[in-house]
C-alpha positions, -999 to +999 in steps of 0.1 A: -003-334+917+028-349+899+002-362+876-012-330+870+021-313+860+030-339+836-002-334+815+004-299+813+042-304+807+026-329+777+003-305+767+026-277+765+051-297+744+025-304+719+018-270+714+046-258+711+049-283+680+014-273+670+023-235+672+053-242+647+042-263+621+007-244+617+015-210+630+050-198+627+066-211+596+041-211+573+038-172+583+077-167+586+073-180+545+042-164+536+060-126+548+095-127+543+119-145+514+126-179+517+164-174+529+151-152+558+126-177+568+143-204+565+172-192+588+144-179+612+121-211+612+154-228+613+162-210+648+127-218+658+132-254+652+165-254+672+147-238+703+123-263+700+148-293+700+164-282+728+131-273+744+121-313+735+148-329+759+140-310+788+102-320+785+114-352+775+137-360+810+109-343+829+078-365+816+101-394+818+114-386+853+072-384+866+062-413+846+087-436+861+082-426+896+043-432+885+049-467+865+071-479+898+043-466+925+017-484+905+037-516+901+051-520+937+012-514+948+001-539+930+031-561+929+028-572+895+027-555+859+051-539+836+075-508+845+069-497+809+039-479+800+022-467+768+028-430+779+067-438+783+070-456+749+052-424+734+074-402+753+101-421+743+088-419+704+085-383+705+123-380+720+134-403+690+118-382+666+136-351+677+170-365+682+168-380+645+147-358+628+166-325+644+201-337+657+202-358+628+191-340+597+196-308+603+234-312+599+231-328+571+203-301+555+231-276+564+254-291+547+232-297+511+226-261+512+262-253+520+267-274+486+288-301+504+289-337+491+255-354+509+242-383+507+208-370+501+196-331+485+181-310+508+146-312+495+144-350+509+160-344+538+136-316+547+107-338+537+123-366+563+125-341+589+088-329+581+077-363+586+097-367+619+079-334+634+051-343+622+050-380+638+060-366+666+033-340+673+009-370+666+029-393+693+023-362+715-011-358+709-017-397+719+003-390+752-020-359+759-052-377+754-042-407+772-027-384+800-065-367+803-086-397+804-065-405+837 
């Protein structure tokens, strides 16, 4: 049953990612002007984060108590599995690519001094979201074939 619930927590995660990046921003763009979507994408994105840590502690909290049961059965193996160090991946790619860029993609278009312009720093958060919906497709398939 725990099982169960963290394949569909998995699925739901990915999406949610999948509904974003292919549904609602490119439509938030293709409708409104770019200030407007950006600021509601932009919102999005931040639910999304958030969203990303509670899935996050969730599939790591059932994965562990699935790892341990499996080791102590069998009294030998690893505590870390594939499915955590995806997990884990995914996690990493929001904290950086949201907690971390965005700040700093606020503060370019604010037109404070950064380190990079906003154009890169959107393209390295892209990337991030996008590595990330492909970690979480890995964890849902390898989740299934259980």
């Amino acid at each position: 049953m725990l099982q169960r619930f963290g394949s569909v927590l998995a699925a739901l995660w990915l999406g949610l990612v999948v509904t974003l990046a292919l549904v609602a921003a490119p439509t938030l763009f293709a409708m409104l002007d770019r200030t407007l979507a950006g600021r509601l994408a932009g919102q999005m994105f931040r639910i999304e984060a958030h969203a990303a840590l509670g899935f996050a502690l969730l599939l790591f909290l059932i994965e562990r108590r699935q790892v341990r049961s499996t080791v102590m059965a069998a009294r030998r193996g690893s505590v870390v599995s594939a499915e955590l160090l995806l997990m884990a991946g995914a996690l990493f790619c929001t904290v950086l690519g949201y907690f971390g860029l965005q700040p700093m993609m606020e503060a370019a278009k604010a037109g404070e001094p950064v380190r990079f312009n906003f154009g890169a720093l959107h393209a390295a958060s892209s990337a991030f979201f996008a590595l990330k919906g492909i970690l979480l497709l890995a964890l849902v398939w390898r989740q299934s074939g259980r």
